[in-house]
C-alpha positions as CSV (number, residue, x, y, z in Angstrom):
1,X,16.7,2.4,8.8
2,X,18.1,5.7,8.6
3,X,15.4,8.7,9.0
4,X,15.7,10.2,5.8
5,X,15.1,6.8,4.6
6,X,12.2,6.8,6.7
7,X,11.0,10.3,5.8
8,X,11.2,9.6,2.3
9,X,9.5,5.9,2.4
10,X,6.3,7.6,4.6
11,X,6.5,10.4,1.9
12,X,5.8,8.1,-1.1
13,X,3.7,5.8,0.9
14,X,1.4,9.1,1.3
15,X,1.7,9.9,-2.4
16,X,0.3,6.2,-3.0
17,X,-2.4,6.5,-0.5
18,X,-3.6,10.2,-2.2
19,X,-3.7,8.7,-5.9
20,X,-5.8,5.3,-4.4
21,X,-8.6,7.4,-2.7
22,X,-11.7,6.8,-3.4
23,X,-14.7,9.3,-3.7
24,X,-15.5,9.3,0.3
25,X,-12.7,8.4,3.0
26,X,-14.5,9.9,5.6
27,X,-15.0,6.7,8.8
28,X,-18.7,7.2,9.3
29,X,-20.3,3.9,9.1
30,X,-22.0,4.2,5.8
31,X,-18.8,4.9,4.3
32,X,-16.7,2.2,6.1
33,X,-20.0,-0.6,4.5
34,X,-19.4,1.1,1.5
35,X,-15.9,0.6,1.3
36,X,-15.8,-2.5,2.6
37,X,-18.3,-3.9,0.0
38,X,-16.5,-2.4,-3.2
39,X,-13.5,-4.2,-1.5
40,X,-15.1,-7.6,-1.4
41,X,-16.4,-7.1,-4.8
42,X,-12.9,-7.1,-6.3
43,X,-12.3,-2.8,-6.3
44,X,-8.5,-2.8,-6.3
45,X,-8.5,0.9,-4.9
46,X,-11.4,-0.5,-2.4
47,X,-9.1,-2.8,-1.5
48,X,-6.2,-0.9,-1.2
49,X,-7.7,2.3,0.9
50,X,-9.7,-0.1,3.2
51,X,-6.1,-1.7,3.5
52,X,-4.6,1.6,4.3
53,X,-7.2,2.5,7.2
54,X,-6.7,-0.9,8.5
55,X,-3.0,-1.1,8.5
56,X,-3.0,2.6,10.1
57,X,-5.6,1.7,12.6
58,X,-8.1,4.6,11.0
59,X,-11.8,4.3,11.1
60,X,-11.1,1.6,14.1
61,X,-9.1,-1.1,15.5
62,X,-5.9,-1.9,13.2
63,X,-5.8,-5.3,11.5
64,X,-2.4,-5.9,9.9
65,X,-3.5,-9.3,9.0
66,X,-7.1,-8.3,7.0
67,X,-5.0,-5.3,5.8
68,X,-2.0,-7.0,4.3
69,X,-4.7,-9.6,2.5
70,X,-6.5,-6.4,1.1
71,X,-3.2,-5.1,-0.2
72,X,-2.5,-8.7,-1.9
73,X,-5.9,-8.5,-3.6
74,X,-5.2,-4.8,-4.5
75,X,-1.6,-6.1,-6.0
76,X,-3.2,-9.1,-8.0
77,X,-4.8,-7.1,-10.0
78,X,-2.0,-4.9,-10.7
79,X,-2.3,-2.0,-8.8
80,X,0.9,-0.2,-8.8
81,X,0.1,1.2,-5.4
82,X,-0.8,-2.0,-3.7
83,X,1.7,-4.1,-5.3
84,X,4.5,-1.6,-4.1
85,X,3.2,-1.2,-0.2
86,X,3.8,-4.9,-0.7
87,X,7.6,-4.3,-1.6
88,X,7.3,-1.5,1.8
89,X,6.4,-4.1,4.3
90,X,8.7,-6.8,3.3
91,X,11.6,-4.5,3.4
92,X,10.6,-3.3,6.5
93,X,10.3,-6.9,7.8
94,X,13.9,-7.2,6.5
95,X,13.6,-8.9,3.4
96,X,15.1,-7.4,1.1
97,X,15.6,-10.0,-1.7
98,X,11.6,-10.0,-2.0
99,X,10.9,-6.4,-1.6
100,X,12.9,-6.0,-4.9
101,X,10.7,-8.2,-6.8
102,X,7.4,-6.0,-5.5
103,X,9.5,-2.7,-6.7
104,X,11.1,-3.8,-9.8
105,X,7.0,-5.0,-10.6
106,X,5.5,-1.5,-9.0
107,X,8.3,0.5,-11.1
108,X,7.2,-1.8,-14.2
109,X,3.7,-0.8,-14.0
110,X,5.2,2.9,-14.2
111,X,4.9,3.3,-10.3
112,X,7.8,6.5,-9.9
113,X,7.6,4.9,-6.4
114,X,8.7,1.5,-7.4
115,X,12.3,2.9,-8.8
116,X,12.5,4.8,-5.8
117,X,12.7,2.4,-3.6
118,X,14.9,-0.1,-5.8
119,X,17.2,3.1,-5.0
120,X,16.5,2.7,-1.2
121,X,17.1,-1.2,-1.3
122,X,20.2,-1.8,-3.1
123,X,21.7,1.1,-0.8
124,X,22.1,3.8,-3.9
């Protein structure tokens, strides 16, 4: 991937990750429970920060496996956000064809993210 590419995918990633957060995001314990329980309770943005810390290894140990289930949960319920990180990780895992379907769905649900990355994919 070329580093603009890069640059710019980390850039709206961080976008996503500002307009998901909820109320505290700090790692203390309390807060980490507290997120963690919205998240099993079905909070898409729950999910999708708690997600976020795990995937990035904040607040503790990374867990791409717990993290990329979070995002699914987040993206079932149709969280733009979620359901275009989705579209980020397959790309990034090379598969393209897929990734498309997660940004035409993210750029659907109005995510300016979403027609971004269409953009990024089909090389425009």
């Amino acid at each position: 991937m070329k580093p603009r590419t890069v640059f710019l995918a980390l850039a709206v990633f961080a976008s996503s990750v500002v307009q998901a957060a909820p109320d505290d995001t700090s790692c203390t314990p309390e807060a980490v429970a507290a997120l963690d329980a919205r998240a099993s309770q079905g909070d898409f943005r729950a999910q999708f920060w708690r997600g976020t810390q795990l995937k990035m290894g904040e607040c503790g140990a990374k867990d791409i496996e717990r993290a990329n289930s979070l995002f699914r949960q987040s993206a079932a319920q149709a969280f733009p956000p979620a359901v275009h990180v989705l579209g980020v990780i397959l790309r990034r895992d090379g598969k393209d064809g897929e990734a498309i379907k997660y940004f035409e769905q993210s750029a659907q649900l109005g995510y300016q993210a979403g027609f971004a990355d269409l953009g990024f994919t089909y090389g425009l």
